[in-house]
C-alpha positions as CSV (number, residue, x, y, z in Angstrom):
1,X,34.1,72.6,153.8
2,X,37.6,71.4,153.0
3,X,36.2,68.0,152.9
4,X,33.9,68.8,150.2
5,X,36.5,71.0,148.2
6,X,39.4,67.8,148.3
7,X,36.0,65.7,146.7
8,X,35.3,68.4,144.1
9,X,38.9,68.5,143.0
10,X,39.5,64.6,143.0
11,X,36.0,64.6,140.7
12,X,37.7,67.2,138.3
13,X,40.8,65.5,138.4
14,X,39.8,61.8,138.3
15,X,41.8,60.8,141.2
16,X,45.6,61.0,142.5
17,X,47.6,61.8,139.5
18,X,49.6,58.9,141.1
19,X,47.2,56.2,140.7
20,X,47.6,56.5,136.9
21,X,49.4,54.1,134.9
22,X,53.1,54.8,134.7
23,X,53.0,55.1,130.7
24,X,51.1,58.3,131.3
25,X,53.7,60.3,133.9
26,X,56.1,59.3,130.7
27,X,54.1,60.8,128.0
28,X,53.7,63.8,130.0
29,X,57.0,64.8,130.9
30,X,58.8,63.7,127.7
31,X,55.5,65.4,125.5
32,X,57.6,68.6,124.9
33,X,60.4,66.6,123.3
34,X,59.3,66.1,119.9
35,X,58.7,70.0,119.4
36,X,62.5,70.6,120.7
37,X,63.8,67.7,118.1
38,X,61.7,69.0,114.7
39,X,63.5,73.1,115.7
40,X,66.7,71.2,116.2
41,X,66.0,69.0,112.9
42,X,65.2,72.5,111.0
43,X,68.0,74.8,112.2
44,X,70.5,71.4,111.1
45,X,69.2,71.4,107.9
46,X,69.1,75.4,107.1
47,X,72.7,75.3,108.8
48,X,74.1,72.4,106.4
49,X,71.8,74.4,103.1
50,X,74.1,77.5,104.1
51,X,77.3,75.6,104.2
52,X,76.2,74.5,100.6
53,X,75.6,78.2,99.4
54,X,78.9,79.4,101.1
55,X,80.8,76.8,99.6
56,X,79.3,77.8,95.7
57,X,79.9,81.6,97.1
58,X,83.2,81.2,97.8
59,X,83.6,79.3,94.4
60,X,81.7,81.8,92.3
61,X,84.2,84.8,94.2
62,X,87.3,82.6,92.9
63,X,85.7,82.5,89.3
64,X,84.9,86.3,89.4
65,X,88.6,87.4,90.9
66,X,90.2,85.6,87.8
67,X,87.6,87.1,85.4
68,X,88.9,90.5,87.0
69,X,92.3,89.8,86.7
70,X,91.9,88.0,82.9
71,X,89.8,91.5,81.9
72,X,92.7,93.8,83.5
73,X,95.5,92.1,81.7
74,X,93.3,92.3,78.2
75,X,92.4,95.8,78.7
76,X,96.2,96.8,79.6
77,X,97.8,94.9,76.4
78,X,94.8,96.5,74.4
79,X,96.2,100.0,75.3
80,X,99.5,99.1,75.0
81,X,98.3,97.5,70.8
82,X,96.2,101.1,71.1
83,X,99.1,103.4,71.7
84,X,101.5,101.9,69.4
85,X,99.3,101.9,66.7
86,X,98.6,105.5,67.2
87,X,102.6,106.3,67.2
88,X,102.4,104.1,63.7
89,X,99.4,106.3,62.5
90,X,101.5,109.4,63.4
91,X,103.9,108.2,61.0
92,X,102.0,107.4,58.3
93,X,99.8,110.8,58.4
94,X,102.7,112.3,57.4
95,X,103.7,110.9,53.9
96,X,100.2,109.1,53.4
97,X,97.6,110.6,50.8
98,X,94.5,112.1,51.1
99,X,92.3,108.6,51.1
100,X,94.5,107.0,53.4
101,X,94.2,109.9,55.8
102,X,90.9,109.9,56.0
103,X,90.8,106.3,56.8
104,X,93.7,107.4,59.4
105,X,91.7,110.0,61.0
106,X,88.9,107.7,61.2
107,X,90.9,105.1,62.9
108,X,92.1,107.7,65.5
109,X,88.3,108.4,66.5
110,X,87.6,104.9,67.0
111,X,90.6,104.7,69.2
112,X,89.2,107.2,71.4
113,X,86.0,105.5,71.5
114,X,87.7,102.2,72.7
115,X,89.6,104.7,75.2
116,X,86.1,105.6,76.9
117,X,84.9,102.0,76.7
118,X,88.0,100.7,78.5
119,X,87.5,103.7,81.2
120,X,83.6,102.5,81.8
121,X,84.9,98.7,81.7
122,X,88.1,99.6,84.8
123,X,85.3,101.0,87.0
124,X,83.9,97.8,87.7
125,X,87.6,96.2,88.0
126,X,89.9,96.7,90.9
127,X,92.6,98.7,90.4
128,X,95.3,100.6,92.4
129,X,94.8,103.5,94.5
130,X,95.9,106.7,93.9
131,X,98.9,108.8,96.2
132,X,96.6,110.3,98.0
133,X,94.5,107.3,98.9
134,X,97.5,105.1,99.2
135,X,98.8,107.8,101.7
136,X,95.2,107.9,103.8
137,X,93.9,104.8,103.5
138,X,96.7,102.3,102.5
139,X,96.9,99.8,99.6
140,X,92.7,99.0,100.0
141,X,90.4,98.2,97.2
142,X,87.7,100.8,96.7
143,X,86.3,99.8,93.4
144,X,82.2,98.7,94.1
145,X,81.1,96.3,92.2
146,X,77.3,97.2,91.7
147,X,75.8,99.7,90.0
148,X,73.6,100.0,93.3
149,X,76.8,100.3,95.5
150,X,77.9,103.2,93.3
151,X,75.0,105.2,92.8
152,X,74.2,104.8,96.4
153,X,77.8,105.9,97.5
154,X,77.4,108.8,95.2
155,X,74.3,109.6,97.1
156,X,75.9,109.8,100.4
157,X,78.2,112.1,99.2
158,X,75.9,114.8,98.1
159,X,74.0,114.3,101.1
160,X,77.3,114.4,102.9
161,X,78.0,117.9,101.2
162,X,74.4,119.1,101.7
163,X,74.4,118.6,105.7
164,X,78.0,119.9,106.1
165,X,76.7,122.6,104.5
166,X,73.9,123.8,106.5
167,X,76.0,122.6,109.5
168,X,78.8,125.4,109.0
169,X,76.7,127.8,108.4
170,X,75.0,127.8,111.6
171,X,78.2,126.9,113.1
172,X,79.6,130.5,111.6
173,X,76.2,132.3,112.2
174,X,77.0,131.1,116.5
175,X,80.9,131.8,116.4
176,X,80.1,135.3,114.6
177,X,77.0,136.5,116.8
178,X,76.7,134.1,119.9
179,X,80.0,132.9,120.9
180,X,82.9,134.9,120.2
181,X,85.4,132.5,122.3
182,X,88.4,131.0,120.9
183,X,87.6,127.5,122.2
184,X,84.3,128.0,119.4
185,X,86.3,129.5,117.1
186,X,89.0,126.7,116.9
187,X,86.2,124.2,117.0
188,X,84.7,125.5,113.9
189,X,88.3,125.5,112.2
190,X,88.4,122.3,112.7
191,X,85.5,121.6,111.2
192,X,86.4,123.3,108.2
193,X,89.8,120.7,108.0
194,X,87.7,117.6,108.7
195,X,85.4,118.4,106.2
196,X,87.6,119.2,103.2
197,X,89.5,116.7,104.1
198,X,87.0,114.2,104.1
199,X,85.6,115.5,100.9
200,X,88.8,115.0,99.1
201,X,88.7,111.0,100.1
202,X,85.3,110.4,99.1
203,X,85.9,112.6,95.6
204,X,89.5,110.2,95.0
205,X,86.9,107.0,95.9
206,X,84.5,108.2,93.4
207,X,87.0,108.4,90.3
208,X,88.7,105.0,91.3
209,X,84.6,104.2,91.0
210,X,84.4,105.7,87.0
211,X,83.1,109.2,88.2
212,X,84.9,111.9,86.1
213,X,85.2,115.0,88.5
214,X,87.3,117.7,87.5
215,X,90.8,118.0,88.4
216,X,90.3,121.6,88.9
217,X,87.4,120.7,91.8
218,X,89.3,118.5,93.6
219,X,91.9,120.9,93.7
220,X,90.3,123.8,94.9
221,X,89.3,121.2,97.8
222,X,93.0,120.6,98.5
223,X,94.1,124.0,98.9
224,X,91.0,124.8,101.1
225,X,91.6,121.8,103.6
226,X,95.3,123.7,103.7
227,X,94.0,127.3,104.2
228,X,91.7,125.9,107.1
229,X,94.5,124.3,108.6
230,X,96.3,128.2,108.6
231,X,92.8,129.1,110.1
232,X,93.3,126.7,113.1
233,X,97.0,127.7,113.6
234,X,96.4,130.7,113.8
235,X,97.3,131.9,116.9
236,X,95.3,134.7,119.5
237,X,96.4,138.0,118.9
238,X,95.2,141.8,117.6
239,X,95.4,140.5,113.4
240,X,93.6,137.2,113.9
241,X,90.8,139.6,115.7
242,X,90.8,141.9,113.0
243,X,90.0,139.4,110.5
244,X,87.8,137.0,112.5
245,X,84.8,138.3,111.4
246,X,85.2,139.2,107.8
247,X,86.2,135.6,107.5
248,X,83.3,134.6,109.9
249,X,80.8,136.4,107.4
250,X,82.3,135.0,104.5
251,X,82.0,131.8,105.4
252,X,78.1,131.9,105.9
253,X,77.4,133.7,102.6
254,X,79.6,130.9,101.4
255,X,77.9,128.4,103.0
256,X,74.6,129.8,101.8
257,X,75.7,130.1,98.1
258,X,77.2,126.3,97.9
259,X,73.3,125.8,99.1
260,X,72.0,127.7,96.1
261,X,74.7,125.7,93.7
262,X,73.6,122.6,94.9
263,X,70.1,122.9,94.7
264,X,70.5,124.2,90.8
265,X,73.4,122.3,89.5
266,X,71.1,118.7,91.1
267,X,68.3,119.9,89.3
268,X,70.6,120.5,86.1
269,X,72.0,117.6,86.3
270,X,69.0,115.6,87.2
271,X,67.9,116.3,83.6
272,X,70.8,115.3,81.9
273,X,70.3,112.1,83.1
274,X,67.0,111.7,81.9
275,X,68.1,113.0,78.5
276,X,70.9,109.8,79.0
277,X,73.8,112.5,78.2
278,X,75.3,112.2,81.6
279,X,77.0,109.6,83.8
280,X,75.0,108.7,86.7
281,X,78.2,108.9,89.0
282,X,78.8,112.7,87.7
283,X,78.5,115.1,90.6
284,X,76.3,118.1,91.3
285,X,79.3,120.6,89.4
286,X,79.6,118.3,86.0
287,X,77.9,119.5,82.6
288,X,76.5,122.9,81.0
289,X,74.1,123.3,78.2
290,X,72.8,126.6,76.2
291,X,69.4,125.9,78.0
292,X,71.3,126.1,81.9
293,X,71.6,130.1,81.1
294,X,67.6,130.2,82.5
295,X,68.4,129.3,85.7
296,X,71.9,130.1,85.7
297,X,70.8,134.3,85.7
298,X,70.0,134.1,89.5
299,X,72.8,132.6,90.5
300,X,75.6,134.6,88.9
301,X,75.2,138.0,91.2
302,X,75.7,135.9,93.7
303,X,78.6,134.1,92.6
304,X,80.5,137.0,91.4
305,X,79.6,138.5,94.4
306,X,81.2,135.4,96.5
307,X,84.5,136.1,93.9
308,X,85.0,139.7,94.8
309,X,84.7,138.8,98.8
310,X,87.4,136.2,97.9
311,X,89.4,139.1,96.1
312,X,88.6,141.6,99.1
313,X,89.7,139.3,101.7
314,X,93.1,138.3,100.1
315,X,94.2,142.4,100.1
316,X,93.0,142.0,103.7
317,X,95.2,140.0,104.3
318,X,97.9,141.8,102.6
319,X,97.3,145.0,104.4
320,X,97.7,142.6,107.8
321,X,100.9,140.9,106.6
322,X,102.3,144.5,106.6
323,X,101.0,145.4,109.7
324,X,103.7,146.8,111.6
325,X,102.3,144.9,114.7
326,X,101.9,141.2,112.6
327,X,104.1,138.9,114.1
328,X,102.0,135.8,113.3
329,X,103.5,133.6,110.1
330,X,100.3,133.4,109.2
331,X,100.0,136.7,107.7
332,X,103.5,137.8,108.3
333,X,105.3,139.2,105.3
334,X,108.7,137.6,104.0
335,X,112.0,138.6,104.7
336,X,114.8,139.6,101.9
């Protein structure tokens, strides 16, 4: 039997691999070679085609840098032409007659228009920080370049807002009814700072970026990353109890009107942009128009509403700071 199997497979084979010429064991141990040398051949010649484009990136990065600083230096010795031919115009006004005003005053409106041009032209030019960001971040460049970049940093934001949103009010809704702990309680306070904290970054990274929030918006969020910072201080004791859950129940209707805001003023302002009368780096509280008053009738029980719990929880905490048993700073009433 094994006899007859060795013969079959000598048959198949056409004899002892050894009895073939020399030339053939060659062939088939270096047959794998070539394959190995074209993918070695390819990879070179990709590597050495990126070396080129690296080399005309890096050149075309130089070129762009002094086209940034030569646009910078033109737009600040425009401004500096601008405002001293205002001052001049100021002058004149006064001692000029009626023709020559009117050719004044029309001069003064095309200066404003340059004004806005220039402000559209330094959002795509770096520029330097604010205090705020210079004091968080450091002397870093923020300005995006691309349209895309912007719009889709100005995206993240609202989606930032939207989730934070619905996160703290669950978060309230569990420390009010659920979990009525300190260690929740400070966890949530927390929350609060980390998130009007980070909101105030990403709001001073969008104006570097040409979007033209309110001042009055960013400073609400600055005096409520401070107020939730007296929240987490506050230490244990009979007046933090007594207001833990009037603030706890304010801060879900809060969180549930900021989802009703958010949800109108996007839709508001989705329509502006269509109409082409708003920035696309405005934010969800920018612009108001006659035909807003539709949808606007909903919203305003609830947001005078939200103003009067604000105004109700302040004497709260005025009927606390006189508490005879306050002793927290907190809520503790001044000294004279």
């Amino acid at each position: 039997m094994r006899m007859r199997l060795a013969a079959h497979l000598k048959r198949l084979l056409g004899g002892s691999l050894w009895s073939r010429p020399p030339c053939y064991i060659i062939y088939c141990t270096t047959m794998s070679k070539p394959k190995f040398q074209t993918e070695w051949e390819e990879i070179d010649e990709e590597h050495q085609q990126l070396k080129e484009t690296h080399k005309i990136y890096r050149q075309k990065l130089e070129e762009l840098t002094n086209l940034q600083t030569t646009c910078s230096s033109a737009i600040s010795k425009q401004r500096k032409c601008l405002k001293h031919l205002r001052h001049s115009l100021s002058k004149c006004s006064q001692t000029c007659d009626e023709e020559d005003l009117k050719r004044i005053t029309d001069i003064k409106t095309q200066i404003k228009e340059k004004e806005n041009v220039f402000f559209d032209m330094e959002a795509y030019l770096p520029k330097k920080n604010g205090l705020y960001l210079n004091l968080v971040l450091g002397n870093v460049n923020v300005t995006l370049l691309s349209n895309q970049a912007k719009f889709a940093y100005k995206g993240e934001y609202e989606k930032f807002k939207l989730y934070m949103t619905i996160i703290l009010m669950f978060g309230a809704i569990t420390c009010l009814f659920f979990l009525n702990y300190r260690v929740t309680d400070e966890i949530f306070n927390f929350l609060l700072v980390w998130y009007y904290c980070t909101l105030t970054i990403r709001e001073s990274i969008l104006m570097s970026n040409g979007s033209r929030i309110s001042g009055w918006w960013v400073s609400h969020h600055y005096v409520s990353t401070f107020l939730s910072g007296v929240m987490l201080t506050w230490p244990e004791g009979p007046m933090y109890q007594m207001f833990r859950s009037q603030f706890l129940a304010f801060c879900i209707y809060q969180s549930f009107l900021q989802y009703l805001q958010y949800y109108y003023q996007s839709g508001c302002l989705y329509r502006l942009r269509a109409l082409g009368e708003r920035n696309p780096l405005d934010l969800t509280v920018e612009g108001f128009q006659s035909w807003m008053w539709r949808g606007l009738t909903f919203l305003l029980p609830f947001l005078f509403f939200g103003h009067f719990w604000q105004l109700y929880n302040s004497l709260t905490l005025f009927r606390l700071g006189r508490h005879e048993d306050c002793k927290e700073w907190q809520t503790s009433r001044s000294t004279t």
